[in-house]
C-alpha positions in Angstrom: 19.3 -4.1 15.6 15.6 -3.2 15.4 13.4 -4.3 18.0 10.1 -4.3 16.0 9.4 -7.6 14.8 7.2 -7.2 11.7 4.9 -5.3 9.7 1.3 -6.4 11.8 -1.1 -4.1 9.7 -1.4 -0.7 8.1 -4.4 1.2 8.1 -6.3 3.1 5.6 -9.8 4.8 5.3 -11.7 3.3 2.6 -15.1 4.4 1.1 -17.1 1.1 0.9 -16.3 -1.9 2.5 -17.6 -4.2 0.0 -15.4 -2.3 -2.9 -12.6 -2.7 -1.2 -12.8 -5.8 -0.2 -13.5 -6.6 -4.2 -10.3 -4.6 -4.9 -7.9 -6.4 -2.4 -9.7 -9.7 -2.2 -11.0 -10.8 -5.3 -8.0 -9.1 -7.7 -5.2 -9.1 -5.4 -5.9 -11.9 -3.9 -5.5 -11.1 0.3 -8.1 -13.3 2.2 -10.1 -11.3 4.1 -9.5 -12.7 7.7 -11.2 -10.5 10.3 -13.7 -7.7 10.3 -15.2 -5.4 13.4 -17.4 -2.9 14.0 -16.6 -0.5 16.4 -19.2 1.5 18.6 -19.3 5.6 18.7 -19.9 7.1 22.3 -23.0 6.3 24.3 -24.3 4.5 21.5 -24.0 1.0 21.4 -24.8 0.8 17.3 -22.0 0.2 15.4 -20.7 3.1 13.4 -17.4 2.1 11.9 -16.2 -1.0 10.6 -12.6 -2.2 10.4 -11.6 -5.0 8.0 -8.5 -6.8 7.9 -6.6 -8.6 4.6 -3.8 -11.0 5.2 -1.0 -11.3 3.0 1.3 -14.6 3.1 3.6 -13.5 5.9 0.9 -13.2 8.1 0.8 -8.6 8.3 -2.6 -7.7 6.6 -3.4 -4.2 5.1 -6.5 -3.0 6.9 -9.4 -0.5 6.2 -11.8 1.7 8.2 -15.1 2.5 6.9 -16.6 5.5 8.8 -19.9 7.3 6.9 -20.0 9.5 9.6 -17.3 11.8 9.8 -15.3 12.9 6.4 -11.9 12.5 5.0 -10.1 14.1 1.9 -10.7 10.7 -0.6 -8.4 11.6 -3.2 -5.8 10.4 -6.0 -3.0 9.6 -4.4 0.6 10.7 -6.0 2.9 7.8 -5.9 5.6 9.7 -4.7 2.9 11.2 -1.7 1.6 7.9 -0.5 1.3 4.3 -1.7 2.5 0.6 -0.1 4.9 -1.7 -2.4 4.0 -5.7 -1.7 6.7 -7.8 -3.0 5.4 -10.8 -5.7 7.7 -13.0 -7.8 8.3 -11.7 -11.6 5.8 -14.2 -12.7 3.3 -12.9 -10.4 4.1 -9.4 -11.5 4.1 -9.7 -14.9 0.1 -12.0 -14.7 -1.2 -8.8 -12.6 -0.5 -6.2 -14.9 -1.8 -8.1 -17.8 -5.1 -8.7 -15.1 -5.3 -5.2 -14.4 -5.4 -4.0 -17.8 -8.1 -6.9 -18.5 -10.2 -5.9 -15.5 -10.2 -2.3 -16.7 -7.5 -1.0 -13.3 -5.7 2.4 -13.8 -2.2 -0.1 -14.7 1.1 1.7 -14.9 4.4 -0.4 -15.3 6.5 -2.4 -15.6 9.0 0.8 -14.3 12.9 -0.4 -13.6 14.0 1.2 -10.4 17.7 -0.4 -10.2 16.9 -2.8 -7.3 13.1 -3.9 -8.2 10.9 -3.5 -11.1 7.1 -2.7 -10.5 3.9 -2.0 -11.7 1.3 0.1 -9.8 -2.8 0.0 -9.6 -5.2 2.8 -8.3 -7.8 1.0 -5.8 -10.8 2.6 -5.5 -10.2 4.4 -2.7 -7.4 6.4 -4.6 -4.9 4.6 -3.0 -1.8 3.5 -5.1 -0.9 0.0 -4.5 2.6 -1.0 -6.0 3.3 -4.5 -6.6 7.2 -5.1 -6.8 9.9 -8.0 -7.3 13.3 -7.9 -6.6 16.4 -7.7 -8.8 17.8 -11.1 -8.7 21.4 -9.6 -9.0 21.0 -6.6 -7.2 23.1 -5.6 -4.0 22.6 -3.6 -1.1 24.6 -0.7 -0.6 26.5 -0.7 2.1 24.5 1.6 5.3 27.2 4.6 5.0 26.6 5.0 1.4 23.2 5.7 2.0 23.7 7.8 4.6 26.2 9.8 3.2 23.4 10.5 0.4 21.1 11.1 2.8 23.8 13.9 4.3 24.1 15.4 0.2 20.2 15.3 0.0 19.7 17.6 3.5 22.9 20.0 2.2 21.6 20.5 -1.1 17.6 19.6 -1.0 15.2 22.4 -2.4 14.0 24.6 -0.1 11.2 23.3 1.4 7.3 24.7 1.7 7.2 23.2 5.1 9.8 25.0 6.9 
């Protein structure tokens, strides 16, 4: 049994604040719920800021604004990093048709067995999949996945990591 409770927040870097927050707030609809600037050193002038959006369960999906130092802002490959927030069909179906109104990169509706979803591109580059469950779908049992987990490390590509 897992001891970790929940999903609190997950963090990102974003490039402007106020962009963002249009992105998650205003389209997606995540109340923006807490903000904070954070100090650098000696200095007591703020130099990053760290905003927070809630989603209904309470976790939020956070950003970090920091002009000072750089990071590698770039489209994201779904497969390399994105997060999947679950909506109702309804819900799914009314954001891709406001994504494509409002002019969001909009890909979906894909099938993937147990969900079907749609993906945007915020402007960060980030990928942010919206997803709703199968209504008939089951879970495989834990040892099947394992045991494909076991035929994936047997017969995976060799990797450039190792």
């Amino acid at each position: 049994m897992a001891i970790i409770k929940r999903l609190h927040h997950a963090a990102y870097r974003c490039r402007d604040s106020e962009e963002t927050r249009i992105f998650y707030e205003d389209f997606l609809g995540l109340e923006l719920i807490n903000a904070l600037t954070i100090s650098g050193g000696q200095s007591s002038k703020p130099e990053v800021l760290h905003t927070f959006f809630a989603m209904r369960d309470g976790s939020c999906l956070a950003f970090f604004e920091d002009p000072k130092h750089t990071f590698d802002f770039k489209k994201q490959r779904d497969f390399d990093l994105h997060i999947a927030l679950e909506v109702d069909r309804d819900t799914l179906l009314d954001m891709r048709q406001k994504g494509l109104e409002h002019g969001i990169e909009t890909r979906g509706v894909a099938q993937h067995g147990f969900i079907e979803s749609i993906y945007f591109r915020d402007p960060n580059g980030y990928v942010v999949e919206l997803s709703t469950p199968i209504e008939d779908f089951q879970l495989m049992e834990k040892s099947h996945a394992k045991a494909i987990l076991s035929e994936w490390q047997t017969n995976k590509p060799k990797s450039i990591y190792r």
